[in-house]
Every structure is written in C-alpha cells, then in structure tokens.
N, CA, C and O atoms as a printed pandas DataFrame, in Angstrom:
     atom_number atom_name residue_name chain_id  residue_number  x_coord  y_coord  z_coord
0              1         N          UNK        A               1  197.911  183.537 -150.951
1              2        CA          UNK        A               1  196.581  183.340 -150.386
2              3         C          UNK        A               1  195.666  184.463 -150.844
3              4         O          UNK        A               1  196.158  185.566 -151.084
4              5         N          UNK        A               2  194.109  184.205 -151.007
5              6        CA          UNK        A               2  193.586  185.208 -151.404
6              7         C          UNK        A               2  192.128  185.139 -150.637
7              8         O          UNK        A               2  191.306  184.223 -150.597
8              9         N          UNK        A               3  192.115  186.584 -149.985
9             10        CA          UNK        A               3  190.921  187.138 -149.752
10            11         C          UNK        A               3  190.046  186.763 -149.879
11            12         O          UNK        A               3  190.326  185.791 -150.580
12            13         N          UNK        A               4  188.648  186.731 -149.696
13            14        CA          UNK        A               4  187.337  186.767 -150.550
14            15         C          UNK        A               4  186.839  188.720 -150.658
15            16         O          UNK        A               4  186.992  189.751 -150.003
16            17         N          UNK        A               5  186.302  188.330 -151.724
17            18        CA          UNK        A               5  186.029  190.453 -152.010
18            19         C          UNK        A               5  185.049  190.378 -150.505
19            20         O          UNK        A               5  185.193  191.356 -149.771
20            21         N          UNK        A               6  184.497  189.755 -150.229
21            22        CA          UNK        A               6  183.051  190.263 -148.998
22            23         C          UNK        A               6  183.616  190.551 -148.140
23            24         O          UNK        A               6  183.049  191.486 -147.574
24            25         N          UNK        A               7  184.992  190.098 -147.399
25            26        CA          UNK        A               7  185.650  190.433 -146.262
26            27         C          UNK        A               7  185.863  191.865 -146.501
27            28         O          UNK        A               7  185.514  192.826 -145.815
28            29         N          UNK        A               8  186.559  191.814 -147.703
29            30        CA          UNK        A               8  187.215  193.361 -148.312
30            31         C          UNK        A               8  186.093  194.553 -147.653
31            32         O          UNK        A               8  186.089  195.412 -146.771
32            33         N          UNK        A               9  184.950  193.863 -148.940
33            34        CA          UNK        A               9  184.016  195.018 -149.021
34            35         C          UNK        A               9  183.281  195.360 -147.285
35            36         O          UNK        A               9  182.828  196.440 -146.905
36            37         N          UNK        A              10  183.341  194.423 -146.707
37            38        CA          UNK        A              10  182.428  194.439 -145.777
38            39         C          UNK        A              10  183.458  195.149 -144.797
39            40         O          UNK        A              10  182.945  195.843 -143.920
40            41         N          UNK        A              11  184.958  195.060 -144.832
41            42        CA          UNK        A              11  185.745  195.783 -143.901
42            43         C          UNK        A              11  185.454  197.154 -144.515
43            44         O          UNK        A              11  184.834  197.785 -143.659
44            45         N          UNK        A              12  185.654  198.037 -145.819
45            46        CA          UNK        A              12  185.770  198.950 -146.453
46            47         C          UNK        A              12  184.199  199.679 -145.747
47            48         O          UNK        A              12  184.280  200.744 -145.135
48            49         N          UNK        A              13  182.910  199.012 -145.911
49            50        CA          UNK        A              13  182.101  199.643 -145.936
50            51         C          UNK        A              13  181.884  199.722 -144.319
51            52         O          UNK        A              13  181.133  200.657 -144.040
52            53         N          UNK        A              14  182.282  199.083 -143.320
53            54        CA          UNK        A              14  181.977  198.988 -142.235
54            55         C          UNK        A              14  183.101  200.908 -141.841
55            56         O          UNK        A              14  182.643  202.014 -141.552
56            57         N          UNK        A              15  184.540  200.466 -142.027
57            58        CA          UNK        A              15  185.498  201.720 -141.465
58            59         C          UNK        A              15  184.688  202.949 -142.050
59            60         O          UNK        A              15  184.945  204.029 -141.519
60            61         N          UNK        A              16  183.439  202.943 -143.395
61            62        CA          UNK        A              16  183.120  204.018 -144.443
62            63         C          UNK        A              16  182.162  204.613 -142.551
63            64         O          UNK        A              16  182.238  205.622 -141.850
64            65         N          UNK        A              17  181.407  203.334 -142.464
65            66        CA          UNK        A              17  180.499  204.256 -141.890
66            67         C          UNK        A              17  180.962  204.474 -140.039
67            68         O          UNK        A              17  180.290  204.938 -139.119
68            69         N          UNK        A              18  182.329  203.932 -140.056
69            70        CA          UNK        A              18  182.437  204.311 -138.327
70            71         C          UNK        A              18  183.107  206.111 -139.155
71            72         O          UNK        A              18  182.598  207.054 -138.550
72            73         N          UNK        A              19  183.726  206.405 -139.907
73            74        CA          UNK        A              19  184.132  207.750 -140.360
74            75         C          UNK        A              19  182.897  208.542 -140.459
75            76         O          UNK        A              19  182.681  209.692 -140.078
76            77         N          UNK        A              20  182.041  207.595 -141.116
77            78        CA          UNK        A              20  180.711  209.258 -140.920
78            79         C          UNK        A              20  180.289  209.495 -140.045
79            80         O          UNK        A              20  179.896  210.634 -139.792
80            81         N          UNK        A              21  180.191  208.312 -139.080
81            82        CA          UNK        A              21  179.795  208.618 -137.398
82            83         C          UNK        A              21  180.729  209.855 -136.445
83            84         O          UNK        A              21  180.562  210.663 -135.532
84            85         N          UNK        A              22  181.823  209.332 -137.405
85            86        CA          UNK        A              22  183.008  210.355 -136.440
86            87         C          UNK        A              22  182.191  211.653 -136.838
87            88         O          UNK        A              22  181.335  212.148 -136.105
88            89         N          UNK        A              23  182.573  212.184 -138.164
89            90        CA          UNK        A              23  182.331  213.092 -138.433
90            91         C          UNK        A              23  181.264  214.352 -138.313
91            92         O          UNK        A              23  181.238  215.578 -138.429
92            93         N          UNK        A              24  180.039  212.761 -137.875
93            94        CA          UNK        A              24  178.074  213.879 -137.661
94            95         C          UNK        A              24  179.226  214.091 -136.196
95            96         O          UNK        A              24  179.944  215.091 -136.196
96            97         N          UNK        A              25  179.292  213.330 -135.300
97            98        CA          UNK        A              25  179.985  213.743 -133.818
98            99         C          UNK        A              25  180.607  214.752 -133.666
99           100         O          UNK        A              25  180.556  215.404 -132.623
100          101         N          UNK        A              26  181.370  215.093 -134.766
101          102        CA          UNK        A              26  182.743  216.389 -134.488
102          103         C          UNK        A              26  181.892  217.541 -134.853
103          104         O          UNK        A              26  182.037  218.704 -134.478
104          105         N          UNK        A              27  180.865  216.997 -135.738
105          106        CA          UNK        A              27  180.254  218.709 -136.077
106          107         C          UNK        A              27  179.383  218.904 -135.007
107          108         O          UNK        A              27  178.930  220.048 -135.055
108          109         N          UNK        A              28  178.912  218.192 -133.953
109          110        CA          UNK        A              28  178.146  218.596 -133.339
110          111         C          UNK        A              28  178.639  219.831 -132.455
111          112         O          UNK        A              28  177.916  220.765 -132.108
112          113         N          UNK        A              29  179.944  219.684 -132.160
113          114        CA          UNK        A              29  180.371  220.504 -131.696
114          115         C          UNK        A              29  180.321  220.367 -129.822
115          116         O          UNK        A              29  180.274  221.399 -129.154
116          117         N          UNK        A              30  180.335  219.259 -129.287
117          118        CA          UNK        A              30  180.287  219.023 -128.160
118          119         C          UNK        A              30  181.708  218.194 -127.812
119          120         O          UNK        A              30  181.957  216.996 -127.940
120          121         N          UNK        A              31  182.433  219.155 -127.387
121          122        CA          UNK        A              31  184.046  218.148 -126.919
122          123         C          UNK        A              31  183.929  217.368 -125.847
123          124         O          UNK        A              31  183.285  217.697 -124.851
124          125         N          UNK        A              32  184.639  216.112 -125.999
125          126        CA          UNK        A              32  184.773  214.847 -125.231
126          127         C          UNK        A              32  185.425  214.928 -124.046
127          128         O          UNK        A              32  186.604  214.633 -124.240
128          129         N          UNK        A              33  185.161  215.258 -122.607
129          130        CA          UNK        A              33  185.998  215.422 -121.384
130          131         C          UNK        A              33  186.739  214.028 -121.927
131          132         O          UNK        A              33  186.309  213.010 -122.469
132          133         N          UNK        A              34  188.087  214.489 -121.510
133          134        CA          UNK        A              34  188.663  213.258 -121.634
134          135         C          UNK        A              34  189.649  213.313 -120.326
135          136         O          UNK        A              34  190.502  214.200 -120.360
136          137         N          UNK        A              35  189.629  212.688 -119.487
137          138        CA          UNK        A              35  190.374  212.691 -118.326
138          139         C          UNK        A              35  191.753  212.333 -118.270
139          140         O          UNK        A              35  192.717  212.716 -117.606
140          141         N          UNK        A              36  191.585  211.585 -119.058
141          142        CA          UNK        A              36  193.296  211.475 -119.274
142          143         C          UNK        A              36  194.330  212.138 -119.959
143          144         O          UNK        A              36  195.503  211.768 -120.011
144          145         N          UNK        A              37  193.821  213.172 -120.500
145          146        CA          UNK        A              37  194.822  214.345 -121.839
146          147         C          UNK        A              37  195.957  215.135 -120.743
147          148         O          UNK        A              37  196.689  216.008 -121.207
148          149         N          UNK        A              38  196.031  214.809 -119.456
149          150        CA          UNK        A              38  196.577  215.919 -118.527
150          151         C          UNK        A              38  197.935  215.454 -119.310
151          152         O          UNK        A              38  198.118  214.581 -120.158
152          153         N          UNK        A              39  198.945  216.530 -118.590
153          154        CA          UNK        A              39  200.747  215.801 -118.708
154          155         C          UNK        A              39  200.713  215.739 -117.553
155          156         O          UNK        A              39  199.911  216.398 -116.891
156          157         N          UNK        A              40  201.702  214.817 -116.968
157          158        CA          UNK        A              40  201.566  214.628 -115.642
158          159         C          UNK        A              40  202.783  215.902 -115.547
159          160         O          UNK        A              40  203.487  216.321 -116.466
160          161         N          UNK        A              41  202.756  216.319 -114.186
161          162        CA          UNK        A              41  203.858  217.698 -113.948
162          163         C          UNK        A              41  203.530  218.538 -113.999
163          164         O          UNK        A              41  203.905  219.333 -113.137
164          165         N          UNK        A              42  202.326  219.113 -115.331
165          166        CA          UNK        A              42  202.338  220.125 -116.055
166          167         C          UNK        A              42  200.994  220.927 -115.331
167          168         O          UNK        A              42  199.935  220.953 -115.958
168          169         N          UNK        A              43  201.110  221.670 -113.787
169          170        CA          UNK        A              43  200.325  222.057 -113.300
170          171         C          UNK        A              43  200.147  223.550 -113.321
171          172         O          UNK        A              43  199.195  224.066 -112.735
C-alpha cells in the first residue's frame, strides 16, 4: 500500500512546527508546575 507524499509532508511539517513551539517555550525559561511529578512515599 502506498501513502500519498501530502499525508507525509503534511505529518513532517506539522511535528516540524509543534518542535519549534516546544523549543521558543523551553527557552523562555518558565517551568511547568506539574502536579503530578511527586513519587508517591517520597516525603
């Protein structure tokens, strides 16, 4: 079975730009409370 390239390209370019989003985010330099990172026990 074969693909069409637009799926391809359009998956490729879509993951291109959720990565640059990551990336302006991480440099901002504002960390994500994340409530769930605890270990449970580990008080």
């Amino acid at each position: 079975h074969h693909v069409p390239k637009g799926y391809v390209y359009f998956a490729m370019a879509f993951s291109l730009t959720v990565e640059l989003l990551n990336i302006r985010l991480r440099k901002r330099g504002t960390p994500a409370n994340l409530h769930g990172s605890r270990i449970p026990g580990d008080e």
